[in-house]
SELUM-581581 format. One line per field, with one value per residue (C-alpha): residue in one letter; chain; x, y, z. Coordinates in nm, 2 decimals, m for minus. Last residue first. Layout:
N
r (A ...);
c (A ...);
x (X ...);
y (Y ...);
z (Z ...);
END
This chain:
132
r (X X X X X X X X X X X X X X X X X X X X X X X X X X X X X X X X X X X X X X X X X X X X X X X X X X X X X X X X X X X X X X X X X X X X X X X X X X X X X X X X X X X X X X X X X X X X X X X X X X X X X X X X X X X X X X X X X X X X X X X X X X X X X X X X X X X X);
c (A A A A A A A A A A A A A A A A A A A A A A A A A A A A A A A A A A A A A A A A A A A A A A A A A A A A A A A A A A A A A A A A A A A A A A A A A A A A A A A A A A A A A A A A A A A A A A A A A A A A A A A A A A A A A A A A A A A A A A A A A A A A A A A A A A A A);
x (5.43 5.65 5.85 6.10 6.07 6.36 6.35 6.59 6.61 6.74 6.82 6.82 7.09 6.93 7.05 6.77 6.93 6.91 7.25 7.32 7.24 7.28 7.02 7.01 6.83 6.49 6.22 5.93 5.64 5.49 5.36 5.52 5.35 5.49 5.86 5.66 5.59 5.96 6.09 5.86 5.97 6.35 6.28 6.56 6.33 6.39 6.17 6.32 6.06 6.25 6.09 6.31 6.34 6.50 6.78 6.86 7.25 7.10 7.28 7.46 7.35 7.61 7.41 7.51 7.33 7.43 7.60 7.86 7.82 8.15 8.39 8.13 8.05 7.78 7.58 7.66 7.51 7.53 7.43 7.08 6.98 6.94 6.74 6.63 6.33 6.48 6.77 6.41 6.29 6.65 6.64 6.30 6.40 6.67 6.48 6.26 6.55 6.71 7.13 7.16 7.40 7.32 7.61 7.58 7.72 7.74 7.71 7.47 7.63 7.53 7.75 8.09 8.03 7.96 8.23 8.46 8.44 8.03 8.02 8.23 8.05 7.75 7.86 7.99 7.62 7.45 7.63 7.50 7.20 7.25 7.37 7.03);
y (m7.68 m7.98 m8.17 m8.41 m8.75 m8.99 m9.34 m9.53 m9.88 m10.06 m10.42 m10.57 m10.72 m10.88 m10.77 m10.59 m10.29 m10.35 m10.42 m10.30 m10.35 m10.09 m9.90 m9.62 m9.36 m9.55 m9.31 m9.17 m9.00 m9.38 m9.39 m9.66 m10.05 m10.20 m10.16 m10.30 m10.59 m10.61 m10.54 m10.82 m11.07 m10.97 m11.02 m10.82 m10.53 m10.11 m9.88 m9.51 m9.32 m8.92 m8.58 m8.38 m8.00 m7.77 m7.51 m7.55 m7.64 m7.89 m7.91 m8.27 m8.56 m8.82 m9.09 m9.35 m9.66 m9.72 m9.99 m9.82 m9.47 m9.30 m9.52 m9.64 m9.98 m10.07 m9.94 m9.72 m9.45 m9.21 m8.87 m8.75 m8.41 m8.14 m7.79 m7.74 m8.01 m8.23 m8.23 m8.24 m8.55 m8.73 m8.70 m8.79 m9.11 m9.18 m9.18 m9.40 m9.63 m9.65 m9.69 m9.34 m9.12 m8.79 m8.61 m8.33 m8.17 m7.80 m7.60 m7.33 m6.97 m6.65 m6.76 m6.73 m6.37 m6.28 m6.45 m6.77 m6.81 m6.78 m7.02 m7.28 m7.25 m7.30 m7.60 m7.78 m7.70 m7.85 m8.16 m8.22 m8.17 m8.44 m8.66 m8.64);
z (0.20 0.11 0.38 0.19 0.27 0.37 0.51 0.74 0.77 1.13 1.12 1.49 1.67 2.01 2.35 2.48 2.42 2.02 1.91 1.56 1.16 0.91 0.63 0.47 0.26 0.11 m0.03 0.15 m0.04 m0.11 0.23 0.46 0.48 0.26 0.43 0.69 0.57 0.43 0.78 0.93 0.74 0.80 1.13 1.40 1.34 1.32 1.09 1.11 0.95 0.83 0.75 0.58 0.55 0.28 0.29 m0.08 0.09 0.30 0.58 0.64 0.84 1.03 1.22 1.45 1.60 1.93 2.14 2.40 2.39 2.54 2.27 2.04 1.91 1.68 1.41 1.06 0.93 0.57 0.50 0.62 0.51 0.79 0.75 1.12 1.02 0.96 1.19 1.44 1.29 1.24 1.65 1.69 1.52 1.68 2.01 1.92 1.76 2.10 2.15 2.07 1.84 1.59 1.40 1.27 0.97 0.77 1.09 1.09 1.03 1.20 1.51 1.28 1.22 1.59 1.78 1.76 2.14 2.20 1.85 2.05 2.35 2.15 1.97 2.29 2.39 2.09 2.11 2.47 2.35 2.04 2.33 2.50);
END
């Protein structure tokens, strides 16, 4: 939801700058929610419109409250990424699941938030890129 409204302050801004500026992508994005699903789909679809993740970091936000936060960059090779965010407040359960993903992902970041139910939960991010 908030990388919509993202989008749209982007478009009014390209509409304004004009033609040349609207023919490039910008070089960073930045994703937020307070659910890991959703975070997920997000990193997803920067993926796949050419999007490398950059760094994160949980907690506090002025409009957002608790969320997890995401700055990605644009691939300069214009690649896409596929991303696994795995999110647990059990370490035990993190490293089983760690195991678990397929050996084309590597390890990109990790931070610890407030899950909505109140709980602070360790969220690891994965990387793979997408290879036709």
């Amino acid at each position: 939801m908030k990388r919509f409204w993202w989008l749209m302050v982007g478009v009014v801004v390209l509409a304004a700058a004009g033609p040349a500026a609207a023919q490039e992508q910008e070089r960073f994005l930045l994703l937020a929610t307070n659910r890991t699903g959703t975070m997920q789909d997000e990193l997803n679809e920067a993926g796949a419109d050419g999007y490398r993740f950059a760094g994160t970091q949980g907690g506090e936000t002025a409009f957002g409250g608790r969320e997890a936060v995401v700055v990605m960059t644009l691939d300069p090779e214009g690649r896409q990424f596929r991303y696994i965010l795995l999110a647990t407040s059990r370490t035990g359960t993190m490293q089983e699941e760690l195991n678990e993903v397929p050996p084309e992902f590597e390890f990109v970041g990790m931070t610890v938030f407030s899950s909505t139910f109140g709980g602070r939960e360790a969220a690891v991010i994965l990387e793979a890129e997408v290879v036709e």
